[in-house]
N, C-alpha and C positions, 0 to 999 in steps of 0.2 A: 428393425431395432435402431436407438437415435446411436449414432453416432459418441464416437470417448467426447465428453462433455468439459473434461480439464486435460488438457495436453502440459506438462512437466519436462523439461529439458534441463542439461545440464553442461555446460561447455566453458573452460577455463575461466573457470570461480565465478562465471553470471549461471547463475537460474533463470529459466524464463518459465512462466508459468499461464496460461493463455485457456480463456475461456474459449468454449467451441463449441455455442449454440448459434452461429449467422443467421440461420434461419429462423430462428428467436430473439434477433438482437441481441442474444449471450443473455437470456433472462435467465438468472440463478434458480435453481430446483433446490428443494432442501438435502440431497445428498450431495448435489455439490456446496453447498455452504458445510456440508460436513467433513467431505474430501479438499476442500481448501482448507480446514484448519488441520487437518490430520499430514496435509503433503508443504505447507509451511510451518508444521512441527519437525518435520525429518528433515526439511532444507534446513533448519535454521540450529538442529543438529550435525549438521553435517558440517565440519572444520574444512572443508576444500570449496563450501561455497559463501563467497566472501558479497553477494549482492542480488535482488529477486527485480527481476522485471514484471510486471504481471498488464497483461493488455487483452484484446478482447479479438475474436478471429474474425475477420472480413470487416464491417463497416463501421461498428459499432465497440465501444467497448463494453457498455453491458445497460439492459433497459432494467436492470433491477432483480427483486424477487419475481418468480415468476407465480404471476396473478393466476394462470391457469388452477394453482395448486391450494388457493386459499379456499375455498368451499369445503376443503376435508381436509387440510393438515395445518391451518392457521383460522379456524373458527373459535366461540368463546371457549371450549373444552379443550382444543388443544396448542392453542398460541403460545403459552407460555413455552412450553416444547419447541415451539417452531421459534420463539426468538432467542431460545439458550445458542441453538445449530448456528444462527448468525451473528449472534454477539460473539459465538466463539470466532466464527471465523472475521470478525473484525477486528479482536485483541489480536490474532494470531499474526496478522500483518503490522497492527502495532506495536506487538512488543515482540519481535521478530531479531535475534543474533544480530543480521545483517539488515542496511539498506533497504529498502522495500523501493522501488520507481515504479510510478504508475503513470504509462504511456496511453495515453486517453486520447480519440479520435469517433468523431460521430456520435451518439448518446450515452451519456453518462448519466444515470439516474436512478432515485430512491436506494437502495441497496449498492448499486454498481456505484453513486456517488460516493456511500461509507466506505465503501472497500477504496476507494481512490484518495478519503479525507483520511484514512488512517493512515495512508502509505507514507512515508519522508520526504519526496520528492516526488512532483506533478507536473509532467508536460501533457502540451497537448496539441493536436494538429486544429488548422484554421479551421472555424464551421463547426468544431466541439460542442453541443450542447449540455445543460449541465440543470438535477431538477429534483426538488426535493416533495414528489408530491403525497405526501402523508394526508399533508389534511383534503386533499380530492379525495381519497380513498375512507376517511373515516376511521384512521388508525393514525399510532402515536410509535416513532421509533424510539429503539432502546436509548437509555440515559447514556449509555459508552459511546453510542453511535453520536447522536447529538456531541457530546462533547469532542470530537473528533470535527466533527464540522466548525465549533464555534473554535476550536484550534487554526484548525485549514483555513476559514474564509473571514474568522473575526463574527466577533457579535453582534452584527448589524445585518451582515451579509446571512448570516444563519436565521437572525429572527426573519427576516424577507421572505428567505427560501423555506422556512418550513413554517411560516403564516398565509402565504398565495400561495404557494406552489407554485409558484411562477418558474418558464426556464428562461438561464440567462447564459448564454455566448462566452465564446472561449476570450476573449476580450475583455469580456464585466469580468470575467473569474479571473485574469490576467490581474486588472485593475483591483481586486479585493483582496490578492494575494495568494490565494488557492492554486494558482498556477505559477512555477517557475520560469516554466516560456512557453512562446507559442509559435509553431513553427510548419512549415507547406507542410500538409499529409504526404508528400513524397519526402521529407525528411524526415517524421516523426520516429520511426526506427532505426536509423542512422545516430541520430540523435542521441537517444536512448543508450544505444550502445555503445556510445562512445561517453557517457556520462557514469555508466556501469564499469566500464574498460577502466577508465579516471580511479574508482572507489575499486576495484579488485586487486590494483597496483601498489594500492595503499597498503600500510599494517595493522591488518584484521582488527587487535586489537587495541589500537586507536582508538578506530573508527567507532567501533564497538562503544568505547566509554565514551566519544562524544553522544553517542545517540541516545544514553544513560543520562546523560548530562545532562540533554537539550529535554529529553522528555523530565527530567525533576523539575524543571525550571517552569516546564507548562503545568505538570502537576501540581507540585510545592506540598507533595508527599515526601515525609522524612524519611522510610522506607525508600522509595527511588531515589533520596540523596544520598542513601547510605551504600546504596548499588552503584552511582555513580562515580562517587569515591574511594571504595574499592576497586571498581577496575579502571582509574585512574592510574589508582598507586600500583597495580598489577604491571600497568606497561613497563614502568622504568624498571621491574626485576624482568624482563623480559628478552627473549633474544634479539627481537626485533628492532629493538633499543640498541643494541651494541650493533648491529646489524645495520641503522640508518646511520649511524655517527661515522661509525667506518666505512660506508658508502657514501656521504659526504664529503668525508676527508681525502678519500680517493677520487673523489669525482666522476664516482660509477652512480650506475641506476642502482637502486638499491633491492634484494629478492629476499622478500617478506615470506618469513614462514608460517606466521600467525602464534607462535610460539614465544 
């Protein structure tokens, strides 16, 4: 029997959520694209976890859907089924409470790229390859997913990757903007953690309405503006608000209840 195929952690307010197929590259199965969106629905319920790291176990962070599984559960009769399981679990990382970091080393591709375009913030370790190859295969990703990429890498970068399928280096994705930094694979989790440690220290609900904020801005759905400025005006009735003023004024660190 394979192996727990999504390992979930939880340790003062980071989640870490970690594909664990190595011996598949981390190629996603459709129960886990279904167990991804079901276990970043309860994080992002969860008021004590204030940040998700999601990376991929041993070399890889993920070579995609896995291909093994498209002869019977992504054929013309039942694709659509199979792309509801992964659009879900790509909204779920999008519109996710908290942060989302996606700590990417070794192959990032088709599927494992969506899961990485949706996330907020993208490192990567040096050697990262990175690869949208839809049209090698004769299929078309979902329009949610698509527009996650043309967010992440810019529309230049997204028509390239999903016209060749070309892969391109943590470098070009550095240079297109899709990545935050790039940095030794013997840092990549230090890194991470200390970028997650930064955002859990902060007041939840902040952060929270900047991430409202920043996603209406890419949307320029009146709906998400309307979300945004609501939990704008949320902070300042907030305790975290009399909380940071007063820990200013003292010249203490300040301890966010997310309240």
């Amino acid at each position: 029997m394979e192996a727990e195929t999504l390992i979930v952690t939880v340790a003062a307010g980071v989640a870490h959520i970690r594909l664990n197929r190595p011996h598949k590259k981390n190629a996603i199965t459709q129960e886990m694209w279904r167990r991804l969106a079901a276990e970043l629905g309860t994080l992002s319920a969860d008021p004590d976890v204030r940040v998700v790291v999601l990376c991929g176990a041993g070399a890889d962070f993920s070579a995609g859907a896995d291909i093994g599984e498209f002869a019977t559960l992504r054929d013309a009769d039942n694709a659509r089924e199979y792309e509801v399981a992964n659009s879900a679990a790509f909204a779920a990382v999008r519109t996710c409470r908290v942060p989302v970091i996606a700590a990417i080393r070794g192959i990032c591709f088709g599927g494992g790229f969506g899961l990485a375009a949706a996330a907020d913030i993208r490192l990567a370790a040096h050697g990262a390859q990175f690869c949208v190859p839809a049209a090698k295969l004769g299929l078309a990703y979902p329009q949610d997913a698509m527009q996650d990429i043309v967010f992440s890498a810019g529309p230049q970068m997204a028509r390239y990757l999903a016209f060749t399928g070309a892969r391109i280096y943590a470098d070009v994705a550095l240079a297109a903007g899709f990545l935050l930094e790039v940095v030794a694979d013997g840092q990549l989790d230090a890194r991470a953690a200390q970028i997650a440690s930064a955002i859990a220290a902060n007041a939840p609900l902040s952060v929270h309405a900047s991430k409202l904020a920043i996603r209406s801005v890419l949307s320029g759905e009146a709906a998400d503006a309307d979300a945004a400025r609501e939990a704008g005006a949320a902070t300042f009735r907030s305790a975290d608000y009399a909380e940071g003023r007063a820990a200013f004024a003292a010249r203490r660190a300040p301890e966010f209840s997310g309240r």
